[in-house]
N, C-alpha and C positions, 0 to 999 in steps of 0.2 A: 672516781677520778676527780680531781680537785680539779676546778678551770678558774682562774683568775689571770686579771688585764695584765697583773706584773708577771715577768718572767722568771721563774724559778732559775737560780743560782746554786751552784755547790762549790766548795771549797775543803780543802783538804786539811781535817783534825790531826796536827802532829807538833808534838812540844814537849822538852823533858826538865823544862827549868821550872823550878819551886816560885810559889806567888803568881802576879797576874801574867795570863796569857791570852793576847789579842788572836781572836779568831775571826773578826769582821770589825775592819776600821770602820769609825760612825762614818755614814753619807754625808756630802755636802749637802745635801734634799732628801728629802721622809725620814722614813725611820724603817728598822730593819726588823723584819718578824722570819723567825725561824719555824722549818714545816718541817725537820726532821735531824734529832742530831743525836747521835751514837761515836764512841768512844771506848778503849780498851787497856787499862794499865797496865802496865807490865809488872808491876808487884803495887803492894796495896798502897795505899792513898787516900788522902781527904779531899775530896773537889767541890767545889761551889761556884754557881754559875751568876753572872754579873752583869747587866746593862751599866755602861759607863762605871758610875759611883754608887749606884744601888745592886744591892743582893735581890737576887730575880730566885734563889733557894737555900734553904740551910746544906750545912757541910754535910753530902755525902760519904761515906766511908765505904771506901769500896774495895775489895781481893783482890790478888795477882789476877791478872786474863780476866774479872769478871765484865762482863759488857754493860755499859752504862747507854739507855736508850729512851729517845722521846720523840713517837710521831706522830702527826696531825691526822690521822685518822678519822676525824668529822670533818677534816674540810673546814675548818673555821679560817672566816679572811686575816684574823689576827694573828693564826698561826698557835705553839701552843707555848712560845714564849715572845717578849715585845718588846725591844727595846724604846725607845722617846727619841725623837728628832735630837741629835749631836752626840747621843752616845754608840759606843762601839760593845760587839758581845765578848765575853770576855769569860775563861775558864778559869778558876784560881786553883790549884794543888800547894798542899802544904809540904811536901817534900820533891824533889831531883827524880820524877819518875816518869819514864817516858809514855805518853799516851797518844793512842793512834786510831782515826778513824774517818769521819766526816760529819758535814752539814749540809743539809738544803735547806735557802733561807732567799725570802724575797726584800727587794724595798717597796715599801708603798710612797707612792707621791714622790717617786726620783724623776 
């Protein structure tokens, strides 16, 4: 069980337009670390995931239904992805393909 001073947050992974998709506007205070984010295309697709204006991973390619998944499983306070104080997380797909799932993500220093 993870215990940190911030409160774990979720939010709901759902967006079928091609290019960037905001999945946590930047804070006005900290910066945002994700503890667990999963995701499910409905036919295939290239996803890449984003802090503001930097690539946080190269272009997945992923199959209809396959489940795309990352959780924090040691408990790291950084979580296992981080965005920088003003930027937002951000999903990118290269094509109109609806994708469905979630996040838990905290701020630190909100």
């Amino acid at each position: 069980m993870m215990d940190f001073a911030e409160n774990s947050k979720n939010t709901p992974v759902s967006f079928s337009t091609s290019g960037n998709n905001t999945i946590i506007s930047a804070p006005t205070q900290g910066y945002i670390v994700i503890d667990n984010l999963n995701f499910v295309p409905a036919s295939a697709v290239g996803a890449k995931l984003i802090a503001g204006s930097r690539d946080l991973s190269g272009r997945y390619s992923l199959t209809a239904n396959q489940g795309y998944t990352q959780d924090n499983t040691m408990g790291k306070r950084d979580g296992i992805l981080r965005c920088l104080p003003g930027e937002a997380f951000i999903i990118n797909i290269d094509s109109a393909v609806q994708c469905s799932g979630f996040c838990d993500y905290r701020i630190i220093g909100e």
